[in-house]
C-alpha positions in Angstrom: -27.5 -72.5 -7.0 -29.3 -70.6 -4.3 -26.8 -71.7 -1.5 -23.9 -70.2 -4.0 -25.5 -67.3 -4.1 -26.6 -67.3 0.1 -22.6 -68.3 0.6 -20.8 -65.5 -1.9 -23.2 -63.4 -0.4 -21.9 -63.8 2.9 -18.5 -64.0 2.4 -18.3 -60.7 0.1 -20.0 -59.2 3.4 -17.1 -61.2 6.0 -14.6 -59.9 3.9 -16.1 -56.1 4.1 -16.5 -56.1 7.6 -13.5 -57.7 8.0 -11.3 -55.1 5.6 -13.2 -52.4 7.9 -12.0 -53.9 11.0 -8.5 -53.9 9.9 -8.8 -50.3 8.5 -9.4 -49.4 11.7 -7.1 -51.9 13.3 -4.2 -50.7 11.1 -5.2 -46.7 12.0 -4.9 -47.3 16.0 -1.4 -48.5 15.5 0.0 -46.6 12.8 1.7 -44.2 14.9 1.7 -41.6 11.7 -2.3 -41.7 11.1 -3.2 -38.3 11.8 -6.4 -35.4 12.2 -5.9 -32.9 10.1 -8.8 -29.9 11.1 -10.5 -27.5 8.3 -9.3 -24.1 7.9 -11.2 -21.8 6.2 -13.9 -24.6 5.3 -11.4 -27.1 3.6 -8.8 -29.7 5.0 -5.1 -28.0 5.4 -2.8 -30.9 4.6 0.7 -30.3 5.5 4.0 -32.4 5.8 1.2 -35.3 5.5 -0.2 -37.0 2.9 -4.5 -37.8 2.8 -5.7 -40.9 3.2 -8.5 -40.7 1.2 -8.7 -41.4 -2.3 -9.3 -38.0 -4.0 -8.6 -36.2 -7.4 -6.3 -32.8 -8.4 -8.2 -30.3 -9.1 -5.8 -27.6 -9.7 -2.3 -26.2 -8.1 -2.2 -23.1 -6.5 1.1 -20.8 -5.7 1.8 -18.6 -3.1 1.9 -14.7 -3.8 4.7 -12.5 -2.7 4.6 -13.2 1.5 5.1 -10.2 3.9 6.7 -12.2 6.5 7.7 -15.7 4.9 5.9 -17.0 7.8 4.1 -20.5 8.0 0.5 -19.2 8.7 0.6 -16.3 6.1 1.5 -18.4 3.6 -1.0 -21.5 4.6 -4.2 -19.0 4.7 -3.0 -17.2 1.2 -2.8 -20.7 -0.3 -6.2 -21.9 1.3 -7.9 -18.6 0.5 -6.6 -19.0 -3.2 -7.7 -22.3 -3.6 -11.3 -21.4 -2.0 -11.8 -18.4 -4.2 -10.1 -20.5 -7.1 -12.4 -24.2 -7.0 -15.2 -23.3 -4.1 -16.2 -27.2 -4.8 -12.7 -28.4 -3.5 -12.5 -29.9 -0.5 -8.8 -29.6 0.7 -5.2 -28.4 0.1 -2.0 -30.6 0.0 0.5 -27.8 0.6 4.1 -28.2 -0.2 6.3 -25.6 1.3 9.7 -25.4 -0.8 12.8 -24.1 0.9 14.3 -21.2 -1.2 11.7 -21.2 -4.0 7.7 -21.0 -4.3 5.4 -22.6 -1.9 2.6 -24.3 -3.7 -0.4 -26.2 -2.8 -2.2 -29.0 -4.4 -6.3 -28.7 -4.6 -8.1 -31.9 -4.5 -11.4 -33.1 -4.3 -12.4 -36.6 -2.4 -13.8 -38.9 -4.0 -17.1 -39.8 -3.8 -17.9 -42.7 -2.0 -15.9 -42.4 1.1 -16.5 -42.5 4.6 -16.9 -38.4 6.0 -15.5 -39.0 9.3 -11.8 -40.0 7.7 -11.8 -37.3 5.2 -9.5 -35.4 7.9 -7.1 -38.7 8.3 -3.5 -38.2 7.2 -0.6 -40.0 7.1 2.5 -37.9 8.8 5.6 -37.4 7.3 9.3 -38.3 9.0 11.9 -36.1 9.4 15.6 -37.4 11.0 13.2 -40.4 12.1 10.3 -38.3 14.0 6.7 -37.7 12.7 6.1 -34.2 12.2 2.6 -33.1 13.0 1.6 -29.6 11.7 -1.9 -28.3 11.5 -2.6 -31.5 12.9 -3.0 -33.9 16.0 -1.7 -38.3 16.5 -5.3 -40.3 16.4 -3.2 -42.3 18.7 -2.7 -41.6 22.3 0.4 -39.7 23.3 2.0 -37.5 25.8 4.1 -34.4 26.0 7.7 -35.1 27.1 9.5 -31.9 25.9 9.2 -28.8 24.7 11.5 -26.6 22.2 11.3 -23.1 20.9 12.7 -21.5 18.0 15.2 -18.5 19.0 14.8 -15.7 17.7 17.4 -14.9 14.6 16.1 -18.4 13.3 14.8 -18.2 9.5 11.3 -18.1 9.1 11.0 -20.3 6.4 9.0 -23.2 7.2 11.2 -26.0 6.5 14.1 -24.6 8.1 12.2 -23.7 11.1 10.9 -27.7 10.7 14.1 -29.3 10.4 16.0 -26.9 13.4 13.5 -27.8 15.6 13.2 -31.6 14.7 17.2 -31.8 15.1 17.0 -30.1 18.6 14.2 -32.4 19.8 16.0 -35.6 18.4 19.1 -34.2 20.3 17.6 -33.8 23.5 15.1 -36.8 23.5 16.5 -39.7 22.2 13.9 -41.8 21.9 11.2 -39.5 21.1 8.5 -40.7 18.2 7.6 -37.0 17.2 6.9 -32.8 17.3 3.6 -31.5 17.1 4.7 -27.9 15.9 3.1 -24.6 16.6 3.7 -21.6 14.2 2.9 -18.2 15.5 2.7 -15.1 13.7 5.1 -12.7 14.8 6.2 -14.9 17.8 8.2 -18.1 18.8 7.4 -21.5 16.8 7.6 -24.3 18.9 7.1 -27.9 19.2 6.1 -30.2 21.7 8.1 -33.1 21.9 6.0 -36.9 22.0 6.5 -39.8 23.3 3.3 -42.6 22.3 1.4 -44.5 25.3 
């Protein structure tokens, strides 16, 4: 009975290590797996979707924007949801073309590894990840760059999708657009190409 015991023993801890190993494995090459940085004290999660197991707390709408611009309506979200739950630890904002942006507030579940609380999974638009308010865990360089011109709406998506379109026109085979939004200036997105 004691050598049951010795081999369960060791295979429950095999098949940790191993699921840990593959964890990681599966993030190197999952072009998608993303860093998402803390803004205003919480994860920002945008066009990507957490990794982490982790429960809703709340949802939060924007209030009237000034300038229907990306960053003013992220930081009244994120300040909402701060003032709102100060125990939650991030946002899952949804911004909604023609109607209200909204953001989800969650909490992560106990339990889980701090260092991948940032870790996202990127969304795909016309076939490219879109990385905003976020950077690939994989390695990548810059093959192109595209601006928004001016006259362009500044709603989010649409800025999103014009930008997308015009990087999948010029480079083919790109693999994604890390996007920039700038208050009062030109959005842009650096095309990627994945070494």
């Amino acid at each position: 009975m004691k050598q049951t015991k010795s081999f369960f023993g060791k295979l429950a801890a095999l098949t940790l290590l191993m699921s840990f190993s593959l964890t990681s494995f599966a993030q190197q090459y999952d072009k998608g797996i993303v860093r998402v940085q803390k803004n205003n004290g919480i994860y920002a999660f945008c066009d990507n979707e957490p990794i982490s197991d982790y429960e809703i707390l709340d949802r939060v709408k924007s209030n009237i924007s000034w300038s229907g611009q990306f960053n003013e309506i992220r930081n009244k979200l994120i300040k909402k949801a701060v003032k709102d739950y100060p125990n939650a630890d991030a946002v899952v904002i949804s911004m909604a073309k023609g109607s209200t942006d909204k953001a989800i507030v969650i909490k992560f579940k106990d339990g889980q590894e701090k260092d991948n609380l940032g870790l996202a999974r990127a969304n795909k638009v016309n076939g490219l990840y879109v990385f905003t308010d976020c950077e690939p865990v994989n390695e990548y360089e810059i093959v192109d760059r595209e601006g928004a011109a001016i006259g362009w709406s500044s709603e989010y998506q649409a800025v999103r999708d014009k930008l997308v379109k015009k990087a999948v026109k010029d480079v083919p085979d790109a693999a994604g657009v890390i996007l920039t939004f700038s208050t009062g200036g030109i959005d842009r997105a650096a095309v990627i190409k994945f070494k």
